[in-house]
PALUMNU-135998 format. One record per atom (N, C-alpha, C): y, z, x. Coordinates in steps of 0.2 Angstrom, whole numbers, padded with zeros to 4 digits, always signed. Layout:
N
YZX...
***
This chain:
437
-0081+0106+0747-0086+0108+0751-0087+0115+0751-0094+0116+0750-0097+0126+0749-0100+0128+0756-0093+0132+0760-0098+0134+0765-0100+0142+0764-0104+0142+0757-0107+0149+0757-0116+0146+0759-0118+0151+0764-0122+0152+0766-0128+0150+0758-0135+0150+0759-0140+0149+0753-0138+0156+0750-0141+0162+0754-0141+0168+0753-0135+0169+0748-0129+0168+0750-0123+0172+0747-0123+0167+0740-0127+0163+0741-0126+0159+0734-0130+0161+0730-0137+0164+0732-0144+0165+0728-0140+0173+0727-0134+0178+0731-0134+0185+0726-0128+0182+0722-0125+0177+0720-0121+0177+0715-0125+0173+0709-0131+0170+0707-0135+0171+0704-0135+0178+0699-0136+0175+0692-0137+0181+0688-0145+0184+0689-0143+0187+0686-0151+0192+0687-0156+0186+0683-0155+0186+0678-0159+0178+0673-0161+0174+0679-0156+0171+0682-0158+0165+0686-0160+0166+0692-0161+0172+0696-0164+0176+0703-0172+0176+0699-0174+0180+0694-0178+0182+0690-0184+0176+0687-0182+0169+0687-0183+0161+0683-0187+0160+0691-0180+0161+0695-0183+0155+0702-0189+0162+0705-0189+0169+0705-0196+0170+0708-0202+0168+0704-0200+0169+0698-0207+0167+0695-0210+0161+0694-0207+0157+0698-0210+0149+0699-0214+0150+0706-0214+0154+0709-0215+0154+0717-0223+0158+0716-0227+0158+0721-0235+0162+0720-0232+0167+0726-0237+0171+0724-0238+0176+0727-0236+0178+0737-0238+0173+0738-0237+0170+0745-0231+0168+0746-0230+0164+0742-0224+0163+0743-0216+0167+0740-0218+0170+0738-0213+0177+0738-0215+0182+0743-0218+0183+0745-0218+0185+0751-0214+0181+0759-0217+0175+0757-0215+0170+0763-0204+0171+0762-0202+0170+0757-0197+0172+0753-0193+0176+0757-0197+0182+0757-0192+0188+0759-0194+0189+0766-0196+0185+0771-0196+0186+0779-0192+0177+0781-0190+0174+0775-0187+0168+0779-0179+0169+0781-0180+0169+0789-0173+0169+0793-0170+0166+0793-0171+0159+0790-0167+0153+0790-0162+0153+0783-0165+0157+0778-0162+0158+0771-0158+0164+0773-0159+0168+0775-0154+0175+0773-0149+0173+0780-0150+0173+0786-0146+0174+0792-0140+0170+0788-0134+0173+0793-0127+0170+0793-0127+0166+0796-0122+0161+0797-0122+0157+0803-0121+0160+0811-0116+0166+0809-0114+0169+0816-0121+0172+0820-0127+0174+0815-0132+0177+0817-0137+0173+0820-0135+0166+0819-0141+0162+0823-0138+0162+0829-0144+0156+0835-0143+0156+0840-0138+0151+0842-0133+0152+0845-0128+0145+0846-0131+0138+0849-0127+0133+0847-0130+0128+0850-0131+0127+0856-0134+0123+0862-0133+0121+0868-0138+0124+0874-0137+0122+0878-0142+0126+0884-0138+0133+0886-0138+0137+0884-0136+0143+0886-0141+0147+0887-0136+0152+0894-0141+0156+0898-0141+0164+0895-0134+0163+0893-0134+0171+0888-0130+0172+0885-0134+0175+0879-0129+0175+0872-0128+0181+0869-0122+0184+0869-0118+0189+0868-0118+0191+0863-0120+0195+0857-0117+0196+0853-0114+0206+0850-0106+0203+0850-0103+0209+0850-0100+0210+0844-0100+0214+0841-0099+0216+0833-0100+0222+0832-0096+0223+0826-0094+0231+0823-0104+0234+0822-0102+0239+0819-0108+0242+0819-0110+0239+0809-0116+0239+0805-0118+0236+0803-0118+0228+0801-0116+0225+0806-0115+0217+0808-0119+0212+0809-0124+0216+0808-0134+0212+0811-0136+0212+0814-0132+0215+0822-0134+0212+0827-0141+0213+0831-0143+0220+0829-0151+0220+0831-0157+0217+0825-0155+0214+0819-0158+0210+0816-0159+0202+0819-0153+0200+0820-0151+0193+0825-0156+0195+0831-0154+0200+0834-0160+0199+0841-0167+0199+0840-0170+0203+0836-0176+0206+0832-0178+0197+0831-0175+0192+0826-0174+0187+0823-0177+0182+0830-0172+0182+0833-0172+0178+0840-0179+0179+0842-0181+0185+0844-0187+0185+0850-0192+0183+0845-0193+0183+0839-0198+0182+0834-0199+0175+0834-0194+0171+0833-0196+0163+0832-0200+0162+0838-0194+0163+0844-0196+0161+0849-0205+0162+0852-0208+0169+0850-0213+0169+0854-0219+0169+0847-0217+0169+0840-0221+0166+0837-0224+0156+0838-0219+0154+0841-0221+0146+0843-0223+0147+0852-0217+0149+0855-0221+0148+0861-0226+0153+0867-0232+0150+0866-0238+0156+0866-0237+0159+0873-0234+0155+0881-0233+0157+0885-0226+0163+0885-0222+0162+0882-0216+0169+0881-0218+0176+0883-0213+0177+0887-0215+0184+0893-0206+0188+0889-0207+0192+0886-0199+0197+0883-0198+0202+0888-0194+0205+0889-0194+0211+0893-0189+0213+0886-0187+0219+0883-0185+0221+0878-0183+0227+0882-0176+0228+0884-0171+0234+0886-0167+0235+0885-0169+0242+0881-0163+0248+0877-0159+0254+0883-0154+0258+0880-0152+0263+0884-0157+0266+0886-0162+0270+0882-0168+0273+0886-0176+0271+0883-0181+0272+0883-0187+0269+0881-0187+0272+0871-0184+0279+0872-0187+0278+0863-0180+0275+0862-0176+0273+0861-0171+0269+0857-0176+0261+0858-0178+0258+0863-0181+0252+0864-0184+0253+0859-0189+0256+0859-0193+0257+0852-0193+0262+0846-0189+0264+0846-0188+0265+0838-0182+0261+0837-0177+0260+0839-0173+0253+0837-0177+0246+0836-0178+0243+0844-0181+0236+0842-0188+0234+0841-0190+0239+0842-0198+0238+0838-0200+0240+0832-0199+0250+0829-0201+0251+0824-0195+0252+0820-0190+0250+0820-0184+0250+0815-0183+0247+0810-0180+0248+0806-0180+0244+0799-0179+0237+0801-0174+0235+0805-0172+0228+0807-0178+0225+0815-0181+0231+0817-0185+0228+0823-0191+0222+0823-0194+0220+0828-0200+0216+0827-0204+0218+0824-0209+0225+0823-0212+0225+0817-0210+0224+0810-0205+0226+0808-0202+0224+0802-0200+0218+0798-0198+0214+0803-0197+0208+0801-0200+0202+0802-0205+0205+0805-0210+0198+0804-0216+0198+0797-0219+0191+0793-0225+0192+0791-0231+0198+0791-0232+0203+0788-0238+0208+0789-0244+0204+0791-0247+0198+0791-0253+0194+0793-0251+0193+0800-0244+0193+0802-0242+0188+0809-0237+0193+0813-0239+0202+0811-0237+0204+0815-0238+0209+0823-0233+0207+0827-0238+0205+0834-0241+0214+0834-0247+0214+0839-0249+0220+0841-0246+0225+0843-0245+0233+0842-0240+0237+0846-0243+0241+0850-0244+0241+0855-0248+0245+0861-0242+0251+0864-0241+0257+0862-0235+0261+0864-0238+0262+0869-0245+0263+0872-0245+0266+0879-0246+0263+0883-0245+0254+0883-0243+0250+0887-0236+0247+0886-0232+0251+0880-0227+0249+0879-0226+0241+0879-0231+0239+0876-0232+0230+0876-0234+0228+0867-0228+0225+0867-0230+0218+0860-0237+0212+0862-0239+0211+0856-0243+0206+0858-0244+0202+0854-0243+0197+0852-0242+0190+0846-0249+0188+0847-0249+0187+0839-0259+0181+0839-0261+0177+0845-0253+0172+0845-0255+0167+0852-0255+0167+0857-0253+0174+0860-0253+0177+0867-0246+0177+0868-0242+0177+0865-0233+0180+0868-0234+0189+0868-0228+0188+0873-0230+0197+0874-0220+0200+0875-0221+0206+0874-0213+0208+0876-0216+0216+0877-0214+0217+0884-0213+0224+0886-0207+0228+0885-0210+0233+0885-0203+0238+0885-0199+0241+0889-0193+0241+0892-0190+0245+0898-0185+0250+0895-0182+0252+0898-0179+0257+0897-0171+0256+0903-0164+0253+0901-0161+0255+0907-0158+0260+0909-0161+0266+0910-0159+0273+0911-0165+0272+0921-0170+0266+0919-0174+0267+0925-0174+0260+0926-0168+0258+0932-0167+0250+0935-0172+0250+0935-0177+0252+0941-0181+0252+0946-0188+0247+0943-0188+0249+0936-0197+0247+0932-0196+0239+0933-0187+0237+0933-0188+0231+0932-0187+0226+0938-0186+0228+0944-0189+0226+0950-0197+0223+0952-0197+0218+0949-0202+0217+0950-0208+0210+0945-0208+0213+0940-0211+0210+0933-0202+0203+0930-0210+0199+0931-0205+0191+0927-0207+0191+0919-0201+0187+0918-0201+0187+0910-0199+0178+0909-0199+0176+0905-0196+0171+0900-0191+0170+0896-0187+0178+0896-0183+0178+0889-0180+0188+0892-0179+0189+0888-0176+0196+0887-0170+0197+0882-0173+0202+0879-0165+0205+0873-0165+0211+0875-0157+0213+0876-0155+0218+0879-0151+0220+0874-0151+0229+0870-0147+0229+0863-0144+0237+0867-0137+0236+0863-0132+0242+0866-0131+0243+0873-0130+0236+0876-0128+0237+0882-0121+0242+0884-0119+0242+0879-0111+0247+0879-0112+0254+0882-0119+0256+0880-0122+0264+0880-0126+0263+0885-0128+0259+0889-0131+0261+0894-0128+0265+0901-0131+0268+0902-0130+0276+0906-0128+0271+0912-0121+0271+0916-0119+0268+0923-0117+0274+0926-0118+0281+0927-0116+0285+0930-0118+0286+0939-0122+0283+0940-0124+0281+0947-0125+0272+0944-0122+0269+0944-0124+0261+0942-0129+0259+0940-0133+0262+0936-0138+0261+0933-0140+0254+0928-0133+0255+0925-0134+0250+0920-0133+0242+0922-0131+0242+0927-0128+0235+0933-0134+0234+0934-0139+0240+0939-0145+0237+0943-0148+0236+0939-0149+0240+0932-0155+0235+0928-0153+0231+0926-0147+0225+0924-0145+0220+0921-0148+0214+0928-0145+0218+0935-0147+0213+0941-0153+0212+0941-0157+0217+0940-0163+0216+0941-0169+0213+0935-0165+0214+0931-0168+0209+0924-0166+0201+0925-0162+0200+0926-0161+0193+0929-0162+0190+0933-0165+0195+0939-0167+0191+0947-0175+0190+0942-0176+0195+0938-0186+0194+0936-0187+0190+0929-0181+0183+0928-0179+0180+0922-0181+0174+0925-0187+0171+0929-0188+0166+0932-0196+0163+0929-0199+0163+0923-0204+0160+0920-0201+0154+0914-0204+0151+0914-0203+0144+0908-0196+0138+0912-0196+0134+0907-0190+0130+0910-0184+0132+0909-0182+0139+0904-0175+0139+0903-0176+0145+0900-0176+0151+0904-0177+0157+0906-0168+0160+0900-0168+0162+0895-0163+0166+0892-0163+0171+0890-0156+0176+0891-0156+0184+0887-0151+0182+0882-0152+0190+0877-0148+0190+0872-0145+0198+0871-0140+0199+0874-0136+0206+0872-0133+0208+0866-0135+0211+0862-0133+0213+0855-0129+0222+0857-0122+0220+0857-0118+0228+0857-0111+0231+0851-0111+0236+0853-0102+0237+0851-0101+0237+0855-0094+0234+0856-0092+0233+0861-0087+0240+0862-0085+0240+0869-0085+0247+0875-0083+0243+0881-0076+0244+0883-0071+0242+0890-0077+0243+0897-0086+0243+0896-0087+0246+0900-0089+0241+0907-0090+0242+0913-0090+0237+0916-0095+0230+0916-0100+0234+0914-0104+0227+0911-0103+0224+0905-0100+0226+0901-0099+0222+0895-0090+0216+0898-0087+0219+0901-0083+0219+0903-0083+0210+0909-0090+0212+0912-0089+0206+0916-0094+0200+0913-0097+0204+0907-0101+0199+0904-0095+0194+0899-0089+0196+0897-0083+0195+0893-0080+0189+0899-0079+0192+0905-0074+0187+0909-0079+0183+0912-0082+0183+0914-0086+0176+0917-0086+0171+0915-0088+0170+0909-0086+0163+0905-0093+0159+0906-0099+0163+0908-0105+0162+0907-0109+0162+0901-0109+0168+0898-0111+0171+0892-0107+0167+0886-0112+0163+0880-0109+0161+0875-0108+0169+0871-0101+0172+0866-0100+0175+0864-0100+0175+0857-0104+0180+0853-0104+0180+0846-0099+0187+0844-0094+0186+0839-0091+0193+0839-0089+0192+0831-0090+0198+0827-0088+0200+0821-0087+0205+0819-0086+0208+0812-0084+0215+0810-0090+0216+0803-0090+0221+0803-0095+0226+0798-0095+0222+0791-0089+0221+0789-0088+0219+0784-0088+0211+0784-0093+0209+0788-0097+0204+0788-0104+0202+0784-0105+0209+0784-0111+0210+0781-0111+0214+0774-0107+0211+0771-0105+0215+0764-0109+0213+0761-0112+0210+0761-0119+0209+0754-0125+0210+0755-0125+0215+0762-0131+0220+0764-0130+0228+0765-0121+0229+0761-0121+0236+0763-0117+0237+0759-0119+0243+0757-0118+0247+0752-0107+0248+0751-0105+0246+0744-0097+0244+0743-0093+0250+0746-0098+0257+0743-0095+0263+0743-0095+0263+0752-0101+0262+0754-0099+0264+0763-0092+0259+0769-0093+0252+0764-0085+0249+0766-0082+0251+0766-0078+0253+0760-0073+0256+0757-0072+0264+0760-0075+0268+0760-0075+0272+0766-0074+0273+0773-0075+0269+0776-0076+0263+0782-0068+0264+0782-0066+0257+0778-0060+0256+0780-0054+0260+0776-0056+0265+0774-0050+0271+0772-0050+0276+0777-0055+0278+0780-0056+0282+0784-0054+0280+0794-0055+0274+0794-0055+0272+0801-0051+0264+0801-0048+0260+0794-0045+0256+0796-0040+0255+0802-0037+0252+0806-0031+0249+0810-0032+0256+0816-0036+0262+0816-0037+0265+0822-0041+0260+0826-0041+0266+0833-0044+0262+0839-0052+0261+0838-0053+0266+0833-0061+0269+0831-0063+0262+0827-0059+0263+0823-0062+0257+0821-0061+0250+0821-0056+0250+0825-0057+0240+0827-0062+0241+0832-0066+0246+0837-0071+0246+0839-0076+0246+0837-0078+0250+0833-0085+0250+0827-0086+0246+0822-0078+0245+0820-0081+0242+0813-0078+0233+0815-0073+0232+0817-0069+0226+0821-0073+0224+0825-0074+0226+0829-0078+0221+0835-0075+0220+0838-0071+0225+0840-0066+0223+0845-0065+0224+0852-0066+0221+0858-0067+0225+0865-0058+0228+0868-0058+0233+0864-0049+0236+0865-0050+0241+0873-0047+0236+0880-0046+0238+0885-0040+0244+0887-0042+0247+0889-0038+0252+0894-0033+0250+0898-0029+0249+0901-0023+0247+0904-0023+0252+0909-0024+0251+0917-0020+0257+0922-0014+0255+0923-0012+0260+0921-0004+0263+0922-0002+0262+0916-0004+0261+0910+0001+0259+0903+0005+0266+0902+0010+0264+0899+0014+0271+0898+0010+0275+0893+0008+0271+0888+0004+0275+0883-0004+0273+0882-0009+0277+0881-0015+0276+0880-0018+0277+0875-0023+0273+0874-0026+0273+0867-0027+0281+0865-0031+0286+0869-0031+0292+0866-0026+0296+0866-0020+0294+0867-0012+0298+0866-0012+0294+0858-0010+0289+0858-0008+0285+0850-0015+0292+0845-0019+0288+0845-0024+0290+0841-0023+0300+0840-0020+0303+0844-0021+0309+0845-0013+0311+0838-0007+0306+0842-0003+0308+0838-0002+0306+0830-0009+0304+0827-0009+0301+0821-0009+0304+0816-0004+0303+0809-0005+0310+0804-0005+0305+0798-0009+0307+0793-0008+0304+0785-0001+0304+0783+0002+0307+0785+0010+0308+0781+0016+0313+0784+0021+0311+0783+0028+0314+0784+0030+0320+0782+0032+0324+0785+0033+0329+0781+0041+0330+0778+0047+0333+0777+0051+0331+0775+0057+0328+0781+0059+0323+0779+0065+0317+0785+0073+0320+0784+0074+0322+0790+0081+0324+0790+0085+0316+0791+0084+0310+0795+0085+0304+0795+0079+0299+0796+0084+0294+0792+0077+0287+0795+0083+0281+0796+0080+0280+0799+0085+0274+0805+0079+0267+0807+0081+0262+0807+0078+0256+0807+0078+0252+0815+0075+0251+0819+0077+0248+0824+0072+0244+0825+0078+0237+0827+0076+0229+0827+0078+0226+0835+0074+0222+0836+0075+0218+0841+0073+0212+0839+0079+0207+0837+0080+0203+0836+0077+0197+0842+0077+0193+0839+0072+0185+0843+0079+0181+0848+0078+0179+0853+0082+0177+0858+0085+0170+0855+0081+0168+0848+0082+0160+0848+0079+0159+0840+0083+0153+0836+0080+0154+0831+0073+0152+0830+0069+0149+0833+0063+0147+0833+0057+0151+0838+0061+0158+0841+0057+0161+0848+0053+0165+0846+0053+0170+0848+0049+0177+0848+0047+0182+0842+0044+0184+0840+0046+0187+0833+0051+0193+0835+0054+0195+0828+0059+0201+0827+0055+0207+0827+0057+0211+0828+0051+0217+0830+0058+0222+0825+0054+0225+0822+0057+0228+0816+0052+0237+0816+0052+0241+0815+0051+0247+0816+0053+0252+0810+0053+0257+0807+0054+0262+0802+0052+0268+0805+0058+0273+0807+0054+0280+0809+0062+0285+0808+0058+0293+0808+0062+0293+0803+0060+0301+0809+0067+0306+0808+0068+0313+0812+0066+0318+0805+0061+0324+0804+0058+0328+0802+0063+0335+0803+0064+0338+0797+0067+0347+0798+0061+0349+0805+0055+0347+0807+0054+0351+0814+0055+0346+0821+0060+0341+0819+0063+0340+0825+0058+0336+0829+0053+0332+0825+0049+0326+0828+0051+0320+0824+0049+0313+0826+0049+0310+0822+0043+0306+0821+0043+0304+0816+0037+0300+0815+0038+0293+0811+0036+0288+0815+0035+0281+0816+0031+0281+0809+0035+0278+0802+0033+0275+0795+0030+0268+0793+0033+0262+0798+0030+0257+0797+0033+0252+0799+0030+0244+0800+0029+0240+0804+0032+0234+0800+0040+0232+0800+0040+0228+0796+0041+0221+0800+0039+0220+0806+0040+0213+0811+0037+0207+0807+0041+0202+0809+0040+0198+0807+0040+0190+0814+0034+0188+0812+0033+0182+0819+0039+0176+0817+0041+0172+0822+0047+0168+0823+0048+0166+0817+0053+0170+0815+0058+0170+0810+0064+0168+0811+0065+0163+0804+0073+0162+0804+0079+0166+0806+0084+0168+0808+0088+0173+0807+0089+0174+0799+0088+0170+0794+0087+0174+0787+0085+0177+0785+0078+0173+0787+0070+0177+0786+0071+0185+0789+0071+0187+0795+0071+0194+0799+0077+0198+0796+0083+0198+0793+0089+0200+0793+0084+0201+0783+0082+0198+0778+0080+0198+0774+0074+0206+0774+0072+0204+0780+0066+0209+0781+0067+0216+0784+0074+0215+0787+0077+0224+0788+0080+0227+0781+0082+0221+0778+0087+0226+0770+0081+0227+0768+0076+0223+0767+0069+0227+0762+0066+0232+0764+0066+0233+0771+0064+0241+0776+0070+0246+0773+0077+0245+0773+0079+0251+0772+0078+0251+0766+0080+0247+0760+0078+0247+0753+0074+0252+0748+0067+0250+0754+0060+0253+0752+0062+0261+0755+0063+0264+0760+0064+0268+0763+0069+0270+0764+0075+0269+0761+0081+0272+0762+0086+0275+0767+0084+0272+0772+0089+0271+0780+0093+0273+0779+0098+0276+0784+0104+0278+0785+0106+0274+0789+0101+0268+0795+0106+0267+0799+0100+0262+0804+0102+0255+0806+0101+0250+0807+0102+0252+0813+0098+0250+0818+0101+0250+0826+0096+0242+0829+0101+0238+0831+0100+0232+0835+0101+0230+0840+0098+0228+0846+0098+0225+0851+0103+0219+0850+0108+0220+0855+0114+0213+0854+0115+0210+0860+0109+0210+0865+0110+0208+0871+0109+0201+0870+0107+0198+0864+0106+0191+0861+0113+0187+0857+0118+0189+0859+0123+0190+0854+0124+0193+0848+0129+0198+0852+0130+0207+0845+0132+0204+0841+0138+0198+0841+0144+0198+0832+0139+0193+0829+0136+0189+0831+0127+0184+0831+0124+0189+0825+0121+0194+0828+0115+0200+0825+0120+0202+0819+0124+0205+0822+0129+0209+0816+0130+0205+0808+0132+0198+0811+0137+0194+0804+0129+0193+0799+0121+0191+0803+0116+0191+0801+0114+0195+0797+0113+0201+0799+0115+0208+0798+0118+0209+0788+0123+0208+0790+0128+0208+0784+0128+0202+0777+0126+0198+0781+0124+0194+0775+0118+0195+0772+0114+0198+0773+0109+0202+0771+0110+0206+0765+0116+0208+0764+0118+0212+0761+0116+0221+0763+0116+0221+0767+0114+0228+0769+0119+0233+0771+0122+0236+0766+0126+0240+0765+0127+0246+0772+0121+0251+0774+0121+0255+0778+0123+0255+0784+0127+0260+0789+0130+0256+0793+0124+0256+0801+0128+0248+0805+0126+0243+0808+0127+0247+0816+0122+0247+0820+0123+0251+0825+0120+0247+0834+0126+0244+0834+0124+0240+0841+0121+0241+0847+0118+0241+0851+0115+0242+0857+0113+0238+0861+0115+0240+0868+0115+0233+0873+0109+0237+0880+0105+0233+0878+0101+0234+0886+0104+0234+0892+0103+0240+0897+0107+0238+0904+0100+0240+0907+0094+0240+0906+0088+0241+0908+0084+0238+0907+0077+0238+0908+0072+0234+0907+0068+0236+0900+0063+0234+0896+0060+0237+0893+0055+0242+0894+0051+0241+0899+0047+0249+0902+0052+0254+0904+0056+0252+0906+0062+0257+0908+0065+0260+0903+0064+0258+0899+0069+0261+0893+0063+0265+0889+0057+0259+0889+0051+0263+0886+0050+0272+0888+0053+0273+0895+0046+0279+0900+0048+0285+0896+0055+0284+0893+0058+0292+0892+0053+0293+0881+0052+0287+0882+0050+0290+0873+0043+0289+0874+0041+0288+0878+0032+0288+0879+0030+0295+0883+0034+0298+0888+0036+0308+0888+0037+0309+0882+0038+0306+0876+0040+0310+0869+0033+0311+0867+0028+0306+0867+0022+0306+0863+0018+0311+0868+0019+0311+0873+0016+0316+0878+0015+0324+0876+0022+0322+0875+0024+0332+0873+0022+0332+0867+0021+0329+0860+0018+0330+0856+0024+0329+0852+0029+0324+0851+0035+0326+0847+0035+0319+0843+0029+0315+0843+0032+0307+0840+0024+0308+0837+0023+0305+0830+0019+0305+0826+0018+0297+0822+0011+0295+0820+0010+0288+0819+0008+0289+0810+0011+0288+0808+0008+0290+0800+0006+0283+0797+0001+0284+0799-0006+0278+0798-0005+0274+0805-0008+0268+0803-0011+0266+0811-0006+0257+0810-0002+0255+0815+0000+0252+0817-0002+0248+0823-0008+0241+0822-0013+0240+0827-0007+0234+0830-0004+0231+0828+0000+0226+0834+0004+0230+0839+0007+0234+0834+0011+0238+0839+0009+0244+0842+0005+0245+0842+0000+0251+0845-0004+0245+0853-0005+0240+0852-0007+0234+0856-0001+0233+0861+0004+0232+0859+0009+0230+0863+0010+0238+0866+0012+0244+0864+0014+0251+0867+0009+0250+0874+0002+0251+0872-0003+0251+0877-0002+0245+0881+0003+0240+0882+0003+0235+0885+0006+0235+0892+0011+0241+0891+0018+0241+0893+0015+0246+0899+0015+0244+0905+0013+0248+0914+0022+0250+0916+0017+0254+0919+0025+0260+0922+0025+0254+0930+0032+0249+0930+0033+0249+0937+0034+0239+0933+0036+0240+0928+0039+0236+0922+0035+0228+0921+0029+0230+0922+0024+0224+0919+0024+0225+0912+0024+0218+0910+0019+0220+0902+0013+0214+0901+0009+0218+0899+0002+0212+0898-0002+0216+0894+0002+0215+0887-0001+0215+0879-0001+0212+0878-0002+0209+0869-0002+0203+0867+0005+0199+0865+0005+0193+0866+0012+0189+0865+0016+0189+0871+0021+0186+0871+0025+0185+0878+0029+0193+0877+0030+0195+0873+0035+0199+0872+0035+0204+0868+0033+0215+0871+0033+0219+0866+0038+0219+0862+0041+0215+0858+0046+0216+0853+0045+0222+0849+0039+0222+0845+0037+0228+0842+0041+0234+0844+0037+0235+0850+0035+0241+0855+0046+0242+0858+0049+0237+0859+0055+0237+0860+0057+0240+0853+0056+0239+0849+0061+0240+0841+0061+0248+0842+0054+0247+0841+0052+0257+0844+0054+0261+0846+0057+0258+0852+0060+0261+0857+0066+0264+0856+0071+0257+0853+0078+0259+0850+0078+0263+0844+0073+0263+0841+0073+0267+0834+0070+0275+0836+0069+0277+0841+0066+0282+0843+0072+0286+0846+0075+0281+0851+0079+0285+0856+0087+0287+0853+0087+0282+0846+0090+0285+0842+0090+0293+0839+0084+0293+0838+0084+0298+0835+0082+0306+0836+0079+0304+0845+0077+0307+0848+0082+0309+0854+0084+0306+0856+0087+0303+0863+0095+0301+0864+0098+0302+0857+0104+0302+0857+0108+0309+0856+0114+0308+0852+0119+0314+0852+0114+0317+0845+0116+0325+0845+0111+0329+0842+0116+0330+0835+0111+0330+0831+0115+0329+0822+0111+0334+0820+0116+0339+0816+0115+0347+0811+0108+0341+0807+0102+0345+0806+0098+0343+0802+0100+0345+0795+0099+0339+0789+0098+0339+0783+0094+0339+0779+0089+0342+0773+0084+0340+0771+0087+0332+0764+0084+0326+0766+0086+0321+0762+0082+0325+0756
***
């Protein structure tokens, strides 16, 4: 079974056979060609199935999403001649130089014989059949108090200004004036941003939700700007929001915040007096993953977190196989494990790894945010560094609330625990003459 779209299969065509099939086509119809949305859209870009009232779509930035919307209001109001749009951006020129004269807007993408009128001083669209779409602005709730629609696309609701709740009353108010035709629907096309409306449009469970990443759209952008993309902003918070699509929440009271991680983030290590390995092992052989950690203490007396060598519910072979290949690769000095799960258990594990370095037990008489608070003051003061970007365990860190919740991802920061014991080691225990390795 080929589930590549027609498109992804007409660019893997040689130039010969792209070149064969237009010149069978007349003139009209290579034209007709290159404005068919039914040929190029992805599936994620069309409209979902069913009766719905509003349809989300969140995704990285060049993902389509104002092409999808652009797409949407096009069918729709070139067939139905009564269609009333209301089209509202962050402020009046983004509505229109985004979703009207934009590369991806309504005028662009529609037929040049069949595209609607553009009246900028009525701020109205006008289709041959009498469909029409105004322009608002949600910077001014107020316009949309009043004026009924049929339909509405709302783009960059992320960025709409809510600093006196602006952005709220114009969404209220665009839905109280969303009462013409039988089946009145909007379409919000964003990146996504923890903001309150995006926020309550995510939990309600009203809105069906479309979400993808940049590099969905690889065969409409250029390889060089991926590839800088994700070298430049892979596994940051920057970019699982831009480019991932990702809606990454705020925690009150997390001991660590997404702009601490990000702030302590370096390309590389500079020279390692030690590197020590700290694991929390699974309560069970089929339970939790092992959370396995690399970080190492610097001649300036910081440490900085190497890399993430966890592994999801692993055998005890499996995890005990993945600590020797951490030191291996990086040449540890010194294993530190949690053995509140059984120490001569972890240890005999341990050793039949074949892991020569010595084995360094440790017993929780605390909780995990309690043990967490004293190395999360470390990233504070500026003493703990991320050399590159660790998104699970950076997810679990930001999980962890002071007053000993956790509500990250998974039942259990393992990660963010392994961390802890690898840090507090290094940082937080008895003081060692530094050495250049």
């Amino acid at each position: 079974m080929n589930d590549k779209t027609e498109a992804e299969i007409f660019a893997e065509w040689t130039a010969m056979e792209r070149r064969i099939f237009l010149s069978r086509l007349s003139e009209r119809e290579k034209q007709d060609f290159l404005y068919r949305w039914d040929f190029w859209a992805r599936p994620e870009q069309r409209p979902p199935p069913g009766d719905w009232p509003i349809w989300l779509i969140m995704a990285g930035r060049g993902f389509g999403k104002t092409r999808a919307g652009a797409e949407w209001v096009r069918h729709i109001a070139e067939a139905d001649a009564g269609a009333r749009f209301a089209l509202v951006g962050a402020n009046y020129a983004e509505t229109r130089t985004v979703m009207v004269e934009g590369e991806s807007g309504l005028l662009s993408i529609a037929l040049p014989d069949q595209r609607p009128v553009w009246e900028p001083s009525l701020k109205r669209l006008t289709w041959g059949n009498g469909a029409q779409a105004h322009l608002y602005s949600a910077a001014e709730p107020e316009a949309l108090r009043g004026p009924q629609h049929s339909h509405a696309w709302c783009d960059e609701i992320a960025k709409w200004m809510n600093n006196a709740g602006q952005a709220e009353a114009a969404w209220d108010n665009l839905k109280m004036g969303l009462r013409l035709g039988y089946r009145p629907q909007m379409v919000a096309t964003t990146t996504p941003r923890p903001v309150p409306l995006v926020r309550a449009l995510t939990s309600e469970g009203v809105a069906v939700i479309t979400s993808g990443r940049t590099q969905d759209n690889d065969l409409h952008l250029p390889q060089a700007f991926l590839t800088a993309m994700a070298a430049d902003y892979g596994g940051t918070r920057l970019g699982r929001q831009e480019l991932d699509g990702e809606l990454i929440e705020e925690l009150e009271g997390a001991l660590w915040s997404r702009a601490m991680i990000e702030n302590c983030r370096m390309a590389y290590a500079p020279d390692l007096v030690r590197i020590v390995i700290g694991v929390d092992p699974p309560a069970s052989k089929n339970g939790d993953a092992c959370g396995i950690i690399v970080a190492g203490l610097a001649v300036d007396s910081k440490s900085y977190v190497l890399a993430d060598y966890s592994v999801e519910k692993p055998s005890p072979e499996t995890w005990a196989r993945r600590v020797a290949d951490a030191a291996e690769r990086f040449n540890a000095d010194r294993v530190i494990a949690e053995a509140n799960q059984g120490g001569a258990m972890v240890k005999s594990v341990l050793l039949a790894a074949n892991i020569s370095l010595p084995i360094k037990l440790v017993h929780a008489s605390r909780g995990k945010v309690a043990r967490a608070e004293p190395v999360a003051a470390l990233y504070e003061n500026d003493r703990v560094h991320h050399v590159g970007a660790f998104e699970r365990l950076e997810d679990e860190m930001c999980g962890l609330l002071i007053g000993g919740r956790y509500e990250g991802p998974g039942r259990s920061p393992d990660r963010a625990d392994a961390l802890v014991w690898a840090l507090t080691e290094l940082m937080l225990g008895k003081k060692q003459e530094p050495r250049v390795r």
